[in-house]
C-alpha positions in Angstrom: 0.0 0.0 0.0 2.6 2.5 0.9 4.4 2.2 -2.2 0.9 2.5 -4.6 0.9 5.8 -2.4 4.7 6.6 -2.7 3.6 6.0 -6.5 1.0 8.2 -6.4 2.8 11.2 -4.6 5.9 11.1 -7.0 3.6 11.1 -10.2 1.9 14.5 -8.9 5.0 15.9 -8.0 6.1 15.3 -11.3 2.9 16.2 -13.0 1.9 19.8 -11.3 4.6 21.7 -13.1 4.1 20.6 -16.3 0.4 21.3 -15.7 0.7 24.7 -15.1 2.6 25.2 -18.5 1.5 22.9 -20.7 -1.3 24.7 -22.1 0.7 27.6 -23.8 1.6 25.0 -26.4 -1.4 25.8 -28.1 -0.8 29.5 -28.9 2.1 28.2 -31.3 0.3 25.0 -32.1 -3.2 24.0 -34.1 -5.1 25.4 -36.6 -6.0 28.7 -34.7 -2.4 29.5 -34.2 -1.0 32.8 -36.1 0.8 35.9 -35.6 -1.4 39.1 -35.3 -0.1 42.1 -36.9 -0.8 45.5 -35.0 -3.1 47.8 -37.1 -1.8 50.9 -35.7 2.1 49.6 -36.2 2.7 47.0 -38.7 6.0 45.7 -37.6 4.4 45.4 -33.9 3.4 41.2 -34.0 2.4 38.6 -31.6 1.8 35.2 -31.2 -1.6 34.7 -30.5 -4.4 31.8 -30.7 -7.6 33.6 -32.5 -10.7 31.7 -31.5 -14.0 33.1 -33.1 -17.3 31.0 -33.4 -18.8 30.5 -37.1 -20.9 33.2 -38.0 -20.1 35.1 -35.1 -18.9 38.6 -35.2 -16.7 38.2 -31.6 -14.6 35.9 -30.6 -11.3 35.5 -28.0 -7.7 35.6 -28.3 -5.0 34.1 -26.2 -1.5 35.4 -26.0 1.3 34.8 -24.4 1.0 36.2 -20.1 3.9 38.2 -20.6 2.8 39.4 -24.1 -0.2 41.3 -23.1 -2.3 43.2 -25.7 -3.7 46.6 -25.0 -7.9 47.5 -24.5 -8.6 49.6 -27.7 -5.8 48.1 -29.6 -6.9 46.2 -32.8 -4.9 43.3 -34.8 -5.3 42.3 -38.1 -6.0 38.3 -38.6 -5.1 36.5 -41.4 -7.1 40.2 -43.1 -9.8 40.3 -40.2 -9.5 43.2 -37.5 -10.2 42.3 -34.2 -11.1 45.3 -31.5 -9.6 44.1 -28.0 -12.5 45.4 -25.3 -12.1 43.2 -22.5 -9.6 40.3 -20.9 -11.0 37.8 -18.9 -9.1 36.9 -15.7 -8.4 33.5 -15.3 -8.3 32.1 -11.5 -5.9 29.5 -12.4 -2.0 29.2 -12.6 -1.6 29.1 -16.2 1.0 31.2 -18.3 -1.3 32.8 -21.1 -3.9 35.7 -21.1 -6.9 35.2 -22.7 -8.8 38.3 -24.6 -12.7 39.0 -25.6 -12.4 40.8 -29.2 -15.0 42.6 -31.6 -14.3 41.4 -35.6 -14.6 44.7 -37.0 -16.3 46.0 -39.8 -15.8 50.0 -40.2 -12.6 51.2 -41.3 -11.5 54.8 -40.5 -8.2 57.0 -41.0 -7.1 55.9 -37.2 -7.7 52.4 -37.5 -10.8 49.8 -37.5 -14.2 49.8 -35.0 -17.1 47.6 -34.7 -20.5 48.3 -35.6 -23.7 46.3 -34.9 -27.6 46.7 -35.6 -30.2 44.7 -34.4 -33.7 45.2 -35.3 -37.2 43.7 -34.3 -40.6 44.6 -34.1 -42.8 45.5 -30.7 -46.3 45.5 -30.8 -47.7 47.7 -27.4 -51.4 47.2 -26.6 -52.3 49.9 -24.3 -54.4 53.0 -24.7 -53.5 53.2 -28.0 -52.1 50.3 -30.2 -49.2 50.7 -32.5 -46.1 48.9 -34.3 -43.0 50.6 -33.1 -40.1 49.5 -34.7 -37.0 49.2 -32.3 -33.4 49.4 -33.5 -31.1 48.7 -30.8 -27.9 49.7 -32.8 -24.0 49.6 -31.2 -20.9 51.2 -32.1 -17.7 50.2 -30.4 -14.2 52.6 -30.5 -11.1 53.1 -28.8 -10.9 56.1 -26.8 -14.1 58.5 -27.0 -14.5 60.1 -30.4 -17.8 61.0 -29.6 -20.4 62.7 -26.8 -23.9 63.2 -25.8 -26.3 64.1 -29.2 -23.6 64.1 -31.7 -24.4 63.1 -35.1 -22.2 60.4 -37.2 -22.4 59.3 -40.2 -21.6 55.5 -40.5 -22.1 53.3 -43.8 -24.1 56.5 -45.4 -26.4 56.7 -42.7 -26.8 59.3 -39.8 -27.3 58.2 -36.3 -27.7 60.3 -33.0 -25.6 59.2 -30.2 -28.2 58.4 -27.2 -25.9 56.5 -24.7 -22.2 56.1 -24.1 -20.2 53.6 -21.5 -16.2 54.9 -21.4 -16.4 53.2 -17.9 -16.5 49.5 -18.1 -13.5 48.5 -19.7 -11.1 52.2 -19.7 -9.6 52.5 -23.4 -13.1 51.6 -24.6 -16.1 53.4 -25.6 -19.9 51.8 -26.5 -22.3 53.5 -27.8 -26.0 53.4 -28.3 -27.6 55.2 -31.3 -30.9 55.8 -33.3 -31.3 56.4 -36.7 -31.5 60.5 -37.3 -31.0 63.2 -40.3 -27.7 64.7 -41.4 -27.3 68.1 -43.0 -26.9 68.1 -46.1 -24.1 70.8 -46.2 -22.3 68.8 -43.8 -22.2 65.6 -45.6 -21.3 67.1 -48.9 -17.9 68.7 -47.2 -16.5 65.2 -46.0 -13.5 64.0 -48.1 -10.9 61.6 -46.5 -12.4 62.1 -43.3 -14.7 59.2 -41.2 -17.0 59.7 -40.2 -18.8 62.8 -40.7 -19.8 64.9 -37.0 -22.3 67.1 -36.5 -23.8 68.4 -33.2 -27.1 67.5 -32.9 -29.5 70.8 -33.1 -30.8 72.4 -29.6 -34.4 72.4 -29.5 -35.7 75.5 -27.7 -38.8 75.2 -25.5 -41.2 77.8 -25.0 -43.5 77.8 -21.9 -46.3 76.9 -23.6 -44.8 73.9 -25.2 -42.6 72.9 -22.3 -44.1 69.8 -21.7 -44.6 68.4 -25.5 -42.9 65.1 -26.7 -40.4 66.1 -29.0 -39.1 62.3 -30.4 -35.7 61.6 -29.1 -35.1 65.1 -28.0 -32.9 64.8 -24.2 -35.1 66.0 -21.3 -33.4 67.3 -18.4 -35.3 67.3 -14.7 -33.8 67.8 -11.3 -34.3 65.3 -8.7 -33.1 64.4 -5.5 -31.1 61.0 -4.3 -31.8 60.0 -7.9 -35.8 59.4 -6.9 -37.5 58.9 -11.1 -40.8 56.8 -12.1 -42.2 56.7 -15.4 -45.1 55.2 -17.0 -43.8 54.4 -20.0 -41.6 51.5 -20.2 -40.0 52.6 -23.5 -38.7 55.5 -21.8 -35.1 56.1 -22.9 -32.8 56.6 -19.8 -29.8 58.7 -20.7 -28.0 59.3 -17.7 -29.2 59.3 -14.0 -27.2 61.0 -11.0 -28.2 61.5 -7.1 -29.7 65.4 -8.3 -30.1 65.0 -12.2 -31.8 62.4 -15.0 -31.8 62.5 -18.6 -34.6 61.1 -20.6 -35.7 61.1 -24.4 -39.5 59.9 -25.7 -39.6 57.4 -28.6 -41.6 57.8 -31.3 -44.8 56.6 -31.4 -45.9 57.3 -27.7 -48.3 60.3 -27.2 -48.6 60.5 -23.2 -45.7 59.9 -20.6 -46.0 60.7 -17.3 -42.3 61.1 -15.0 -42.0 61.6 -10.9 -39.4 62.8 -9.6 -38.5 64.4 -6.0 -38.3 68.3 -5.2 -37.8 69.8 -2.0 -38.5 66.2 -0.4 -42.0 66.1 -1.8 -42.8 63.8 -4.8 -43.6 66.0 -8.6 -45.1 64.5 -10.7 -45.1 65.9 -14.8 -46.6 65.2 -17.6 -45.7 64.8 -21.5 -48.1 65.0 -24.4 -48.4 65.4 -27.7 -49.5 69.2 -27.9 -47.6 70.1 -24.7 -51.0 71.0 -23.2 
């Protein structure tokens, strides 16, 4: 018995260090193995093992541990760009890093970014019925090219800029945008440059008219210990903070009512139409 266990023990020994290496071979072995070419310096390179699902516009990338790649950077692939947004820690003793990337599909002057639209219907049976057609676009960069209600132009269409994240993963921006108009002035004065900005118009409010549902236009109301309620479930949250929110109104909804809290009491507002 004690030599089965003496057995035993000397096998592990043996094994354990060779089990915390062994699984680098594969960045330099298998089909998936290549060298990634830096899009922003060509004779920058790494070893890496690209991994992305059929179909799929995402997939992972595993380097080296002391060959670590940069958020924001992007590598070309065999002639696919890859955006790096994200590494995923691995609890375990290994020697390689392992990367969530974006296959891009936009090319501009500073390198390559990722764009995605998803569309699908909602049918809403309430007061009122109505087909509203909801794009959930998103547009991934490095860095933050863009703010609050600019206006891009991406694949010859203009979109408004609704929501940004530069938070969750620093040296990356995502975006959320709707579809909007361009002037026309602006669009014809682009040359080499991508993509076209414009600053989305301010719409000014009268008194009488303070309260009307301009589509996609950014309400502001003060609150306190970031107290909101709406009664519309479509609502567009833009930003929310202990004393402030930001809201817009899809189109399609004629009657939205908000709460927020003033001077410790509870206001409560409502949107139409006609303002009225």
């Amino acid at each position: 018995m004690s030599n089965s266990f003496e057995r035993f023990k000397l096998r592990n020994q043996l094994m354990n260090p060779s089990e915390k290496n062994k699984n680098v071979d594969f960045i330099i072995k298998g089909y998936a193995s290549t060298t990634m070419i830096s899009d922003l310096d060509n004779t920058v390179t790494h070893l890496g093992y690209v991994y992305n699902k059929q179909e799929k516009d995402e997939g992972y990338i595993y380097t080296y541990y002391d060959e670590p790649l940069t958020i924001g950077s992007c590598w070309n692939v065999k002639g696919l760009h890859f955006l790096i947004d994200e590494e995923i820690i691995i609890i375990k003793d290994v020697s390689f890093r392992k990367y969530h990337a974006f296959l891009c599909n936009i090319e501009t002057p500073n390198g390559w970014w990722y764009f995605k639209k998803d569309d699908y219907i909602d049918v809403s049976l309430r007061r009122d019925s109505f087909i509203k057609s909801l794009a959930k676009p998103l547009l991934i960069t490095p860095g933050k090219p863009f703010d609050y209600n600019d206006k891009v132009l991406i694949a010859d269409r203009a979109w408004l800029i609704q929501e940004l994240d530069n938070y969750t993963h620093p040296g990356i921006t995502y975006y959320s945008v709707t579809s909007t108009t361009m002037s026309k002035d602006v669009i014809d004065t682009r040359v080499d440059t991508f993509p076209v900005k414009e600053q989305a118009e301010e719409i000014p409010f009268n008194d009488a008219k303070k309260y009307q549902i301009i589509p996609n236009y950014v309400y502001e109301l003060e609150t306190e210990n970031g107290y909101f309620r709406t009664s519309c479930g479509m609502l567009n949250i833009v930003s929310r903070s202990s004393n402030l929110v930001k809201f817009s109104i899809p189109f399609g909804v004629d009657v939205v009512e908000v709460e927020v809290r003033q001077s410790g009491e509870i206001v409560t507002i409502t949107y139409t139409k006609d303002g009225e």
